[in-house]
C-alpha positions as CSV (number, residue, x, y, z in Angstrom):
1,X,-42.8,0.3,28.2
2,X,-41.1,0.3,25.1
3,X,-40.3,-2.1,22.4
4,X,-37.1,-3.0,20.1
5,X,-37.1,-4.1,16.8
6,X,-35.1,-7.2,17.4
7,X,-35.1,-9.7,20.7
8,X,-31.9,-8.8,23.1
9,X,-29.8,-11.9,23.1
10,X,-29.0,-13.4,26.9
11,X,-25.5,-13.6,26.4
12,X,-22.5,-12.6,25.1
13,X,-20.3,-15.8,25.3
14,X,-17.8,-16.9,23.2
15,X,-20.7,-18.7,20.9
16,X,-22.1,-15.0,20.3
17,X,-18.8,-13.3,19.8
18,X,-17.6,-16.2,17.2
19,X,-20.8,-15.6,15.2
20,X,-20.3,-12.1,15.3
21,X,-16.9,-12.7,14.2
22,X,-17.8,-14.8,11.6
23,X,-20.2,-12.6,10.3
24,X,-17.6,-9.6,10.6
25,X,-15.5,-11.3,7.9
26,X,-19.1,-10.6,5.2
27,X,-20.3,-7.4,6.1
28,X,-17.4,-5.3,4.7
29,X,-18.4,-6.2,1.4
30,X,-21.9,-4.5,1.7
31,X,-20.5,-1.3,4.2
32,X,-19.7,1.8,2.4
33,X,-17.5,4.5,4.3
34,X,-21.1,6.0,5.4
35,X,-22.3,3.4,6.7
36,X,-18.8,3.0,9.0
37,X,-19.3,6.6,9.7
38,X,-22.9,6.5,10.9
39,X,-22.2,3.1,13.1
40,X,-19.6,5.1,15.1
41,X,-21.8,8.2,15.8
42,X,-24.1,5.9,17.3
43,X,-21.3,4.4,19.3
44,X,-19.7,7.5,20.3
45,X,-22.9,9.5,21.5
46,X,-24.9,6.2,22.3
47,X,-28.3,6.7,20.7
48,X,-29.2,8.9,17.5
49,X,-33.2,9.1,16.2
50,X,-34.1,8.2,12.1
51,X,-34.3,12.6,11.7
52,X,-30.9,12.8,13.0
53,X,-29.2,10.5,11.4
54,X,-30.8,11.5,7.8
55,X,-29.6,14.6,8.7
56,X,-26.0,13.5,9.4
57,X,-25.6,11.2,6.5
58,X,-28.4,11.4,3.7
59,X,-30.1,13.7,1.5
60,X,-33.6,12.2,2.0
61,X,-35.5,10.1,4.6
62,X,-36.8,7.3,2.2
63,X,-33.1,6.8,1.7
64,X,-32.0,6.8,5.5
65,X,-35.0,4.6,6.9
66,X,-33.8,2.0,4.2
67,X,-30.4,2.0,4.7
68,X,-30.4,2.3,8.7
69,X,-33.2,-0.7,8.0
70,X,-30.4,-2.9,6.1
71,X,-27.8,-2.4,9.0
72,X,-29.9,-3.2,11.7
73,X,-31.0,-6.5,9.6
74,X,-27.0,-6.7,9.7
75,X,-27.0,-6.6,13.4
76,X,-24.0,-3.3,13.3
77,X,-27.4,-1.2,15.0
78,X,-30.2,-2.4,16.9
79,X,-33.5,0.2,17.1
80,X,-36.1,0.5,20.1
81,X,-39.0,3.1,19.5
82,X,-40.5,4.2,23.3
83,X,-43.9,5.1,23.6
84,X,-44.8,8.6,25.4
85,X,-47.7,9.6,26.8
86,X,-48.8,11.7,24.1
87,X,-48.4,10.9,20.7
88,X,-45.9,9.0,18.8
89,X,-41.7,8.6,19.0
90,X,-39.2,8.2,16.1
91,X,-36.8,4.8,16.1
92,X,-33.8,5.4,18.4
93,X,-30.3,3.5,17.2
94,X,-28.5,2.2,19.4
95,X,-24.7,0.2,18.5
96,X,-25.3,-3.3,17.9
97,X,-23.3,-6.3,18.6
98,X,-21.6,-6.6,15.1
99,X,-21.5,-2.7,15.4
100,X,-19.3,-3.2,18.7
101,X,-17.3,-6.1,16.8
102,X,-16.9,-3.7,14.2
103,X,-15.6,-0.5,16.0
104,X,-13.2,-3.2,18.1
105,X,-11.6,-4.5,15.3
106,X,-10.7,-0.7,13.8
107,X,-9.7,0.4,17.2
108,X,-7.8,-2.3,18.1
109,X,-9.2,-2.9,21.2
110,X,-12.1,-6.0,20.9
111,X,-13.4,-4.8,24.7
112,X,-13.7,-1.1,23.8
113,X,-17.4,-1.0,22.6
114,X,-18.7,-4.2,23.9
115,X,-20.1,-3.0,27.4
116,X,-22.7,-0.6,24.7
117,X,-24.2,-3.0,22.9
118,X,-24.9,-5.6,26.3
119,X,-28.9,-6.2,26.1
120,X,-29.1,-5.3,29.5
121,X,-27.5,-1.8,29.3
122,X,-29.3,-0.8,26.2
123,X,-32.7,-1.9,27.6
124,X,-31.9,0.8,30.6
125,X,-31.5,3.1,28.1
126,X,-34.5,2.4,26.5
127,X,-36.6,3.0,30.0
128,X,-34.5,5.8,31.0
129,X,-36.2,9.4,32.2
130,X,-32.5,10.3,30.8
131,X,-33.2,9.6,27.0
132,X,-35.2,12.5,26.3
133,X,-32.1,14.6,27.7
134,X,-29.7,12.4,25.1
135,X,-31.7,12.9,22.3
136,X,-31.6,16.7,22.6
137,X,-28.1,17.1,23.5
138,X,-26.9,14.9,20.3
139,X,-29.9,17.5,18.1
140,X,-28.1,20.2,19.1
141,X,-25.1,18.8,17.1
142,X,-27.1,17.6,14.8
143,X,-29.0,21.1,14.4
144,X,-25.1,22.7,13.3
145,X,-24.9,19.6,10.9
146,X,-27.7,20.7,8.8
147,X,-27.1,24.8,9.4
148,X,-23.5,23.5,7.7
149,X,-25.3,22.0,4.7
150,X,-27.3,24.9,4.5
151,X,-26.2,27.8,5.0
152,X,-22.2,27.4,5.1
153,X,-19.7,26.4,7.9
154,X,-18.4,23.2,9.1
155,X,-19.0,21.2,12.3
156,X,-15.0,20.3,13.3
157,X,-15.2,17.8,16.5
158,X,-18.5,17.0,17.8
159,X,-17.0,15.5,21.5
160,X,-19.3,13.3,24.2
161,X,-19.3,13.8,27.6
162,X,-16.0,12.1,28.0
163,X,-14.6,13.5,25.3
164,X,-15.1,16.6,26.1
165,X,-14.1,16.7,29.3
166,X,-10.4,15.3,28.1
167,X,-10.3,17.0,25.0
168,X,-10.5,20.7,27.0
169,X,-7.5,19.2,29.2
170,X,-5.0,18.1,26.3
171,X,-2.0,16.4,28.3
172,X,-2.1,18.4,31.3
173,X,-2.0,15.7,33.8
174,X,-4.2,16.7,37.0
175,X,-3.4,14.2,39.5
176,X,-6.0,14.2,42.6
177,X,-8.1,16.6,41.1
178,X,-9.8,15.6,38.4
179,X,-13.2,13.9,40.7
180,X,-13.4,17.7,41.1
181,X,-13.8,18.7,37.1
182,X,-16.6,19.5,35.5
183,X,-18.6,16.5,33.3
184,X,-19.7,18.7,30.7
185,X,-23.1,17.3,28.7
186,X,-21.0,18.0,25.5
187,X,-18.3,20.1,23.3
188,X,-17.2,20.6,20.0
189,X,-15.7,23.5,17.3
190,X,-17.7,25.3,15.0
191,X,-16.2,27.0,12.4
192,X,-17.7,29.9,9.9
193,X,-16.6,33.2,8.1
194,X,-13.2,31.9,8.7
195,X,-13.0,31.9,12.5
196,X,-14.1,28.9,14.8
197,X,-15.1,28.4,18.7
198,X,-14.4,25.3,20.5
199,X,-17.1,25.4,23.5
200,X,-18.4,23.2,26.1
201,X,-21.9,22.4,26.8
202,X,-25.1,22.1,29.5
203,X,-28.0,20.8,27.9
204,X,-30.9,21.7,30.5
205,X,-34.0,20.6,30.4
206,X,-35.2,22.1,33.8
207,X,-34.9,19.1,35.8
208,X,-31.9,20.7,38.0
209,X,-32.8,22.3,40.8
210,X,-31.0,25.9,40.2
211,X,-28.6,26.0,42.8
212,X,-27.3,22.7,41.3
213,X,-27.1,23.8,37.7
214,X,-25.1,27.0,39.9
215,X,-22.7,25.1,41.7
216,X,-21.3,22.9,38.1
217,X,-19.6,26.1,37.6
218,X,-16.7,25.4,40.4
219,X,-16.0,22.5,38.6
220,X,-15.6,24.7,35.4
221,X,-13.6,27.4,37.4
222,X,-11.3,24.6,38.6
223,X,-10.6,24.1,35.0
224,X,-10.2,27.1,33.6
225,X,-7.5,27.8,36.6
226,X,-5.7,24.3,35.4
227,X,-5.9,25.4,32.2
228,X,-4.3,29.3,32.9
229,X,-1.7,28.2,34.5
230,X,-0.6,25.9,31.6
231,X,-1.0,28.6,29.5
232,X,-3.9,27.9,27.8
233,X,-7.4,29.5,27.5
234,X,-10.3,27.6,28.6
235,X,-13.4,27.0,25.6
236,X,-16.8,29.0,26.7
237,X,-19.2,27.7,28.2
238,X,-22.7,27.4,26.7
239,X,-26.3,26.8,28.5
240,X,-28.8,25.4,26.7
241,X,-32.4,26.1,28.1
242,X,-35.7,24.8,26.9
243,X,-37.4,28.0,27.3
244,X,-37.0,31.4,28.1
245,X,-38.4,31.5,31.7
246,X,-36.0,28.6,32.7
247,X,-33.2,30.8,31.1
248,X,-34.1,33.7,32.9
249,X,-34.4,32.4,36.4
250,X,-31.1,30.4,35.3
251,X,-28.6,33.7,34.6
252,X,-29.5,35.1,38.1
253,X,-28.7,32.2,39.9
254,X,-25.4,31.9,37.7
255,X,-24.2,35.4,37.5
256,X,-25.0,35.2,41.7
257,X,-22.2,32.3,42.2
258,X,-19.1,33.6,43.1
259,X,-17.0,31.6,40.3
260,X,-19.0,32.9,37.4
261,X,-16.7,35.3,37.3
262,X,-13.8,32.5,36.6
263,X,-15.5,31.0,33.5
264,X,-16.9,32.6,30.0
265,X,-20.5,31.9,30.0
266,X,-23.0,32.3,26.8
267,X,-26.9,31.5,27.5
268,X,-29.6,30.8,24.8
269,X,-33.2,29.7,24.8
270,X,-33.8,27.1,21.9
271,X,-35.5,24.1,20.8
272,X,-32.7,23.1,18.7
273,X,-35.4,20.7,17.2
274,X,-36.5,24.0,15.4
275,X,-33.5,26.6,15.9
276,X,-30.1,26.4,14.6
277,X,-27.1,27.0,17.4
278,X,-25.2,28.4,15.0
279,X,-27.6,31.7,14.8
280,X,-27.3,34.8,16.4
281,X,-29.5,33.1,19.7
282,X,-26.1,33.6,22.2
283,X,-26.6,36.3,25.1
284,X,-22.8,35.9,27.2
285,X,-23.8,36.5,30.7
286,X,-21.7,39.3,31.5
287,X,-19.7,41.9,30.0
288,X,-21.9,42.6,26.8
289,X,-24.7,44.6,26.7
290,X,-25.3,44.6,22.6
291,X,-28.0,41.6,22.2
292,X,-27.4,38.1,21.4
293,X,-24.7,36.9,18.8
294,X,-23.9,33.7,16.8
295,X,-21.7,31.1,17.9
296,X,-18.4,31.9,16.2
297,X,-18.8,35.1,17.4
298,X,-18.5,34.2,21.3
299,X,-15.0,34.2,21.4
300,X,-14.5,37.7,20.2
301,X,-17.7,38.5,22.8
302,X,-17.0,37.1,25.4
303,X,-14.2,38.6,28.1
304,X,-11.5,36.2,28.7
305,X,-11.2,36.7,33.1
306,X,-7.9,34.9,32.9
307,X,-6.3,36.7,29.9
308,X,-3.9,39.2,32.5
309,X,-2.6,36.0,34.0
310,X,-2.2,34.0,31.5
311,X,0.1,36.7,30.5
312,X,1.5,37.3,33.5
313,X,2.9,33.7,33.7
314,X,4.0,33.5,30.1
315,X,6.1,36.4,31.2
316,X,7.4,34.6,34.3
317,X,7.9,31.5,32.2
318,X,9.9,33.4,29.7
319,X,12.2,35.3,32.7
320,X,12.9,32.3,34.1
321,X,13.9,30.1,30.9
322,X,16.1,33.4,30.0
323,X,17.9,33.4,33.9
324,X,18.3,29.7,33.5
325,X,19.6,30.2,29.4
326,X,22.3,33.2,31.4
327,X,23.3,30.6,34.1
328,X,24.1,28.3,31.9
329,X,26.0,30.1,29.4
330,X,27.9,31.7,32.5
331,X,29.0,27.8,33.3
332,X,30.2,26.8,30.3
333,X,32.6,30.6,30.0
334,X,33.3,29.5,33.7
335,X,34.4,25.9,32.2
336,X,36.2,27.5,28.9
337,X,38.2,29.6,31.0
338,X,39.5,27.0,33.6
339,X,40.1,25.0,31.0
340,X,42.6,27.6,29.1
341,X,44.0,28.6,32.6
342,X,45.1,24.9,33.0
343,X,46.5,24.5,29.7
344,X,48.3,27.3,30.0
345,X,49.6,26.3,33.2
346,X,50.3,22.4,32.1
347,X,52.3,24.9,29.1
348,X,54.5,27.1,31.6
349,X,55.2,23.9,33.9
350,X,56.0,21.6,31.3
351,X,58.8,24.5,29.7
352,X,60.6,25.0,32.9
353,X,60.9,21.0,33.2
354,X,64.7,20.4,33.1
C-alpha cells in the first residue's frame, strides 16, 4: 500500500486539460531553466527519488525538498512515498499533469506525455514489484552525475529504454526485425580524460532466471550484426549485479551462450547507491585478464569481435563505388567519342554536298 501526496484526479477531459491550460499560461513566470530541466528527467525516465534529484540539480537537500515541494504544489510533479517492509522510503516523483501539459507544449506534440501522468498508470507504478528495479537503474545515472561533480568528467546522453534502443540504431531502418532487438534497461556516454564510451545497460537485480538474463544476448548479437554491416561499431554492453555471487554465477552462464562471442560484454558488482560506475569496478568478460577498469576505459579493453568485418566491407564498399566511379567514366569517354565521330562525319558529308 502506498500513499501520494495529492488525490489522483478521475479524469482527464477537456474540463482538466483547459485548467491545465489555463494554469500553463502562469507557471512560466515562477519556472527557472532547472526547474524545466528536472520536470523532463522525470518524464523521460518516469520516476526519480528526493536523493536523486538533489543530486541532479542542487547543491543541498533543504534546497531540493523545497523546491521539488513548490512544483508539486504547481501540479508539473506529483510524489507517492511506498512503504516497505522494513523501514522507511524516500518521495518518488512522478510527471504531473501540468508537467505533461508542459513538455507537450515544448515538444509540439500535446499527446506526447499525457499517457504518464494518467492516475491510473502512475498508481501501477506506485504498487509495482518493478519500482525498486527503476529506481536503481535511473541511480546508476545518477551515481556518474555526482562522480562528474566530483571528481571530473561529464555525463553526455543519459538514454531510457527506448531511447536507447533507437539511439544505438541511428537511421538504419530494420524492417521485420526489430521485435527481435534487444530492449536494453538503459544507455548513455561517459566522457573523462578526454575519451568517452557510449554503452548499453542491464540493470539486474537477480530476479531473472539465468538462462533468461543468457539468452537477451541474441537480441544484442542481432544488433551488433545490423550495426557491422552498416559500418558501424556496436556500444558495450554493461551488467549491473547487486552482488558478487549473482555476478559470478552470471559470467558463466554468459560467457557459455554461443553469441557472447558477438557482443562486447563488461560485468561489475555495485550498489551504485554507494559505488560510482565510473570507477575502476568493470571486469570485460573475455579477452582481458588484467583486473577491472573504469568505464571510459572499456572501449580501449574490450575486443571489438566484428572489427575484421567491418573492415572487410568498408573495403568492399569502397571496390565497388571505385568499379562503379570506372564504369561511369568509361560511359561518358564512350559518349565524348561518338559524339566527335558524328560531328566529324556530319563535317565530311556536309563538304562533299554539291
Amino acid at each position: 500500500m502506498t500513499t501520494s501526496s495529492h488525490s489522483h484526479p478521475r479524469g482527464a477531459g477537456t474540463g482538466a486539460r483547459g485548467k491545465d491550460e489555463a494554469a500553463l499560461l502562469q507557471a512560466p513566470a515562477h519556472l527557472t531553466d532547472r526547474d524545466r530541466e528536472l520536470v523532463r528527467l522525470v518524464g523521460e525516465h518516469r520516476v526519480l527519488t528526493t536523493s536523486q534529484l538533489t543530486a541532479l540539480g542542487f547543491t543541498n537537500l533543504t534546497t531540493a525538498r523545497h523546491r521539488l515541494a513548490v512544483l508539486v504544489r504547481i501540479g508539473l510533479l506529483r510524489r507517492f512515498r511506498p512503504h516497505p517492509p522494513t523501514g522507511s522510503a524516500p518521495w518518488h516523483y512522478v510527471l504531473g499533469s501540468l508537467g505533461a501539459t508542459l513538455l507537450g507544449v515544448e515538444d509540439r506534440n500535446e499527446r506526447k506525455w499525457a499517457p504518464q501522468a494518467r492516475a491510473d498508470r502512475q498508481r501501477g507504478l506506485e504498487r509495482s514489484p518493478r519500482l525498486s528495479h527503476m529506481t536503481g537503474r535511473n541511480q546508476f545515472f545518477v551515481a556518474l552525475v555526482a562522480h562528474a561533480r566530483q571528481h571530473g568528467g561529464e555525463l553526455r546522453a543519459w538514454r531510457n529504454e527506448t531511447q536507447a534502443a533507437a539511439h544505438a540504431l541511428g537511421d538504419l531502418l530494420v524492417g521485420g526485425i526489430w521485435d527481435r532487438l534487444p530492449r536494453p534497461d538503459g544507455g548513455g556516454t561517459w566522457a573523462e580524460d578526454g575519451r568517452e564510451v557510449s554503452f548499453l545497460l542491464e540493470y539486474d537485480l537477480g530476479t531473472e532466471h539465468l538462462s533468461v538474463l543468457a539468452g537477451k544476448l541474441d537480441g544484442y548479437a542481432l544488433l551488433a550484426s545490423v550495426l557491422a554491416e552498416a559500418g558501424r561499431p556496436a556500444p558495450p554492453l554493461l551488467f549491473c549485479f547487486g552482488s558478487s555471487r549473482r555476478e559470478q554465477s552470471a559470467r558463466r552462464a554468459l560467457a557459455a551462450c554461443r553469441d557472447s562471442a558477438a557482443v562486447r560484454i563488461a560485468t561489475t558488482a555495485i550498489d551504485p547507491y554507494l559505488t560510482s560506475p565510473a570507477r575502476p569496478v568493470w571486469l570485460p568478460l573475455c579477452g582481458h585478464r588484467d583486473g577491472q577498469v573504469r568505464l571510459v576505459d572499456l572501449y580501449a579493453t574490450l575486443p571489438d569481435p566484428w572489427q575484421d568485418h567491418r573492415a572487410r566491407r568498408a573495403r568492399e564498399r569502397r571496390e565497388a563505388a571505385e568499379r562503379e566511379e570506372a564504369l561511369r567514366r568509361a560511359d561518358e569517354d564512350d559518349d565524348e567519342d561518338l559524339a566527335a565521330y558524328g560531328t566529324a562525319a556530319g563535317e565530311e558529308a556536309f563538304g562533299q554536298w554539291p
